[in-house]
N, C-alpha and C positions, 0 to 999 in steps of 0.2 A: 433287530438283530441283537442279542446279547452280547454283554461288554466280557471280554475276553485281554485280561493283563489292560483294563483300563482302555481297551480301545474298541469302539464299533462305528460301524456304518456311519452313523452321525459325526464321528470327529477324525475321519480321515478326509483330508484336504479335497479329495475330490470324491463324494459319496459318492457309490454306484446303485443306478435305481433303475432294476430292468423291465419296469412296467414301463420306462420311457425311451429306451432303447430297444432295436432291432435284435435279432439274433448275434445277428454278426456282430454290433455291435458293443453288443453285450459281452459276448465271449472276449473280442478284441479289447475290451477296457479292462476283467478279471486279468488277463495274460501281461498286460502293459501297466498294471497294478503293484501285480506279481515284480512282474521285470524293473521295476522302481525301487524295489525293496531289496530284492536280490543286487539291486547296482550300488543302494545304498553302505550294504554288504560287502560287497567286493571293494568298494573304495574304501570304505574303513581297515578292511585288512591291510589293503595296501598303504594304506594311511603308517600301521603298525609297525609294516617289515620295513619301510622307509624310516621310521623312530628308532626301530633295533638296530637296523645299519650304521647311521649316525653314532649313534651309542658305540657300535663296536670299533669305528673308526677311532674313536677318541678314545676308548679302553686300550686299542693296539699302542695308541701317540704314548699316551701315559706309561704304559707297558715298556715302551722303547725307550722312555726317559729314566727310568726306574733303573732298565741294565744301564744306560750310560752312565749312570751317576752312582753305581754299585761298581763295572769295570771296566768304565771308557780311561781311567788316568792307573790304570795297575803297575806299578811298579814291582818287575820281578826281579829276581835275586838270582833264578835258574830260570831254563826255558822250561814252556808244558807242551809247545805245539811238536810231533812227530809227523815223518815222512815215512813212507812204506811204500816203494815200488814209485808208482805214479798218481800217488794218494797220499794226500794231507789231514791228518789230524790235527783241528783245533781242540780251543776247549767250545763248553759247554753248547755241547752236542753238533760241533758244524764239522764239515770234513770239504774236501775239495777233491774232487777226484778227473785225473787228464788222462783224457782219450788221442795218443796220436794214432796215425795210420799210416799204411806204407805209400799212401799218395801224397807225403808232404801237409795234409791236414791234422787240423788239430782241434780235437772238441773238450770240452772240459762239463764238470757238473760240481754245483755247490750247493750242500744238503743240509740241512738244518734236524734238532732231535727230534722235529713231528713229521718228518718226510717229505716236508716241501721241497721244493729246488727253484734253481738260479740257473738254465742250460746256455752252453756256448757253444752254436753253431751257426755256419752261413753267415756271419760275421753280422748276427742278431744275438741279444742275450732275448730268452726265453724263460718268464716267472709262471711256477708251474705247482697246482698246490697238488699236494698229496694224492695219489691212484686219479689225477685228471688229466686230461689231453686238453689241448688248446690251441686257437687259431693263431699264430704267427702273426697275421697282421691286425689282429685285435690286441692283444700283447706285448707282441715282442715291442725289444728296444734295440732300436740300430743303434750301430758302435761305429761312431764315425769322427769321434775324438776322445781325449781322456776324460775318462768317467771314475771317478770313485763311488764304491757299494760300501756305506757303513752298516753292521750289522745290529743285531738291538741290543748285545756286550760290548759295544763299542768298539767294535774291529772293523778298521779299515783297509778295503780291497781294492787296491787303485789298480784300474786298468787301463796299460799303454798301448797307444795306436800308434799303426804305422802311417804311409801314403797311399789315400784311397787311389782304386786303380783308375775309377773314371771319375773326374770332378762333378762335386755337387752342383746340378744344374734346378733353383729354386722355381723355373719357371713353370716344370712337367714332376718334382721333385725327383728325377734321377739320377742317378750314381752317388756318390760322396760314401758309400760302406767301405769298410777299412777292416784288415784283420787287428785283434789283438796279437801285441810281440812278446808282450811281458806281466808279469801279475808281481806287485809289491802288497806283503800285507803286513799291517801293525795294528798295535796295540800294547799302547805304553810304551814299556822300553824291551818289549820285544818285538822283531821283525822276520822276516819270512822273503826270499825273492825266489818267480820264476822267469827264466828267461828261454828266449828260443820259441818262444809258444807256438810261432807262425809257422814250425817246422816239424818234421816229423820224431824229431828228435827234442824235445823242449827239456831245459835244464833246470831241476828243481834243486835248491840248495835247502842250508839247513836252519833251524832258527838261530839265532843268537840275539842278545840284549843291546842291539844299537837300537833301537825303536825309535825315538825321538830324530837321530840324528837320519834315518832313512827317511821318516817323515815330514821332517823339514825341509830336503833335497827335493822330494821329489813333488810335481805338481798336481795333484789331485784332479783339475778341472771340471768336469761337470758332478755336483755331490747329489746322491742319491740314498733314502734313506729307508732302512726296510720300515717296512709297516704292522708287526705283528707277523711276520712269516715270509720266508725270499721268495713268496708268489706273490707277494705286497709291496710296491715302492713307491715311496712320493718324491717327487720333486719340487725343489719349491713351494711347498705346502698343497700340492696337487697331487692326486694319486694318477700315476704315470698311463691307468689305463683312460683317465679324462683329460689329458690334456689337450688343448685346442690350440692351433692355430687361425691366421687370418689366411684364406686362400689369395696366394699371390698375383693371380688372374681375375679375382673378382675382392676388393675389399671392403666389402660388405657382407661377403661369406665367410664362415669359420669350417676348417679341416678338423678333422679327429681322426683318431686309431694312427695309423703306422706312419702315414703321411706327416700327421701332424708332429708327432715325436721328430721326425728325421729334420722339419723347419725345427723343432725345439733345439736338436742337439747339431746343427749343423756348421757350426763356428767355433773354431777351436778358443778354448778357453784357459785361463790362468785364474786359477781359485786353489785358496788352502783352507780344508773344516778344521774349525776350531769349535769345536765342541762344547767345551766349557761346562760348570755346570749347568742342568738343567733346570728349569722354575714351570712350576703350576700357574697354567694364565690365570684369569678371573675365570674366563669361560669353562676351564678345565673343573675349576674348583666350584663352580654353579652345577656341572653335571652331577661332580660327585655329591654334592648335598642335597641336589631338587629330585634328581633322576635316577641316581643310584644307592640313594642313600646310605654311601660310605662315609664312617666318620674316622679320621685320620690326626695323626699328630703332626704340628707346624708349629714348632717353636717363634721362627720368625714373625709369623701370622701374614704374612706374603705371598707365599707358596717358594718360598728359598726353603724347599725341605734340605735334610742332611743326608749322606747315602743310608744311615742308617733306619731314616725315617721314609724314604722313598724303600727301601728294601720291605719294610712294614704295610706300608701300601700298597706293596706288589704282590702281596700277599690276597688283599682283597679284589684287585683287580682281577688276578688268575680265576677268580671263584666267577666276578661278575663276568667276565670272557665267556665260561665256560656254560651261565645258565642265559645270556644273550644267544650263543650259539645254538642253544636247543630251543630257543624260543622261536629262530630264528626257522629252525627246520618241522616245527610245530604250525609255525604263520604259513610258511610254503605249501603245507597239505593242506591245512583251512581255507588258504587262496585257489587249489587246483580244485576242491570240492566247490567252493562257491562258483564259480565261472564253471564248472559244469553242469551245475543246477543252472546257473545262469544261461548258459547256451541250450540246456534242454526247455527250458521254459518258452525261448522264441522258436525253435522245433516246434513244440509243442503247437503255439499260438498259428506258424503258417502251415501242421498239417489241419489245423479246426479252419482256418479258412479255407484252404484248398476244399475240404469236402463240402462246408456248405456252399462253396463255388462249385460244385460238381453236381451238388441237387437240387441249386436252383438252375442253372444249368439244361439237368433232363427234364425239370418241371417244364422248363421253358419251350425246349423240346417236343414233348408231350401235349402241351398244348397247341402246338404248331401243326 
């Protein structure tokens, strides 16, 4: 067989030699040849879009640390956020917009400048990225005590809960949902409150510059931190859509999806974010040199960058976000194409046995 990129018959792991195989088996070893190569294929891609992922994970982390440290501590002098009707203007590009209705309910939506959102309904918050629909119980987050939603400028959105109607029972994980009453939000030393939420009437006030002293009153409890976009949260350094619990019936099983969040978030909590500023880990700072080859100023040589030098950084991050993203959506069509080659190849391989099952078969037949 001629060598073809350095490879022939002779130095593939298992030569095929049809002078010493059957038909059948002949064909059956080309097909499962085939199909070894093509798997090899498909794992490496995936191998890929699991590297890209990783990567953009820690591009969003980075991203988020970049606003907080640019204007998670803004000291204003005036306010910037406006109200319009039953719609809130932040800055840099978020809005808040409440839906009551004349049954007493109240929905709300929090929107970011790429179109993501943050929905509040049925006493679930729902993280929704841009022109996507989504499974509730793969998503959503029960609200079933207070939660604060820090944004990636450092704006903090605590939300107040009431008394769930039916107690949390960990056993069967049912009841413990709770409506939100109230929405306090800061940033620096301006603040924002809405009250009333649980009604169909909810009372939206105006900014003004106590920031600090709202945010020291009030109790944050469960912190939640976006991720690169309010369809993105992590908790605890966990992205909210993996988190697991131990199943309370069986502790050697672990829950995930909605279940699992509601064991997460089921005990009320007393917690205050302190922000601070932020630091580049080790690990952060191996991505950006091995893997992303971004090169950056650190005075400290720590990763204690300054906002001025994380704002420089966030410069390059947005670019590497943006060609992760189309790498990303480049891998997805290379992966549908291989595992379609993939699946027609074992088609393939069980229509060639079905026929030579079919004429020896009539041979057999025929001879009978």
């Amino acid at each position: 067989m001629p060598t073809i990129d350095g490879i022939n018959s002779n130095n593939l792991p298992n030569p095929i030699d049809p002078t010493q195989q059957s038909q059948m088996d002949f064909m059956s070893a080309i097909f499962l040849e085939r199909g070894n190569m093509l798997d090899s294929e498909v794992r490496r891609i995936v191998g890929n879009i699991e590297k890209s992922n990783e990567l953009l994970v820690g591009v969003n982390n980075m991203i988020n640390k970049a606003n907080i440290a640019q204007y998670g501590s803004s000291n204003y002098t005036a306010t910037t956020w406006q109200t319009n009707g039953n719609s809130i203007v932040l800055d840099n590009g978020y809005g808040l917009a409440i839906h009551p209705d004349a049954n007493g309910n109240t929905k709300f939506t929090l929107v970011d400048a790429e179109g993501n959102k943050l929905m509040y309904q049925n006493q679930t918050l729902v993280p929704l990225a841009k022109g996507e629909a989504a499974d509730v119980l793969q998503v959503g987050i029960p609200v079933m005590n207070d939660m604060t939603f820090v944004l990636d400028d450092g704006t903090e959105i605590t939300f107040k809960t009431g008394t769930p109607d039916i107690p949390f029972n960990a056993q069967n994980i049912s009841g413990g949902l709770t409506d939100i009453t109230g929405i306090t939000i800061t940033r620096g030393t301006q603040s924002l409150t809405v009250t009333n939420l649980n009604t169909a009437n909810p009372a939206i006030g105006t900014a003004n510059l106590n920031g600090v002293a709202v945010d020291a009153t009030n109790n944050d409890g469960y912190i939640l931190l976006e991720s690169g976009g309010l369809h993105s949260w992590e908790y605890d350094g966990v992205n909210t859509n993996n988190i697991t619990a131990t199943d309370p019936n069986n502790a050697s099983a672990q829950l995930g999806g909605y279940a699992a969040r509601k064991l997460a978030f089921q005990s009320a909590l007393a917690n205050e974010y302190s922000g601070g500023a932020p630091v580049l880990s080790a690990e952060e700072r191996n991505i950006l040199a091995q893997d992303l080859k971004i090169t950056y100023t650190d005075v400290s040589g720590n990763g204690n960058l300054t906002p001025d030098e994380w704002g420089k950084l966030k410069s390059s991050l947005l670019n590497a976000k943006e060609n992760l993203t189309s790498n990303n959506q480049l891998q997805t069509v290379q992966l549908q194409r291989a595992m379609a080659t993939y699946n027609q190849n074992y088609d393939a391989m069980s229509n060639s046995q079905n026929k030579i099952y079919s004429l020896l078969r009539d041979i057999i037949n025929n001879v009978k």
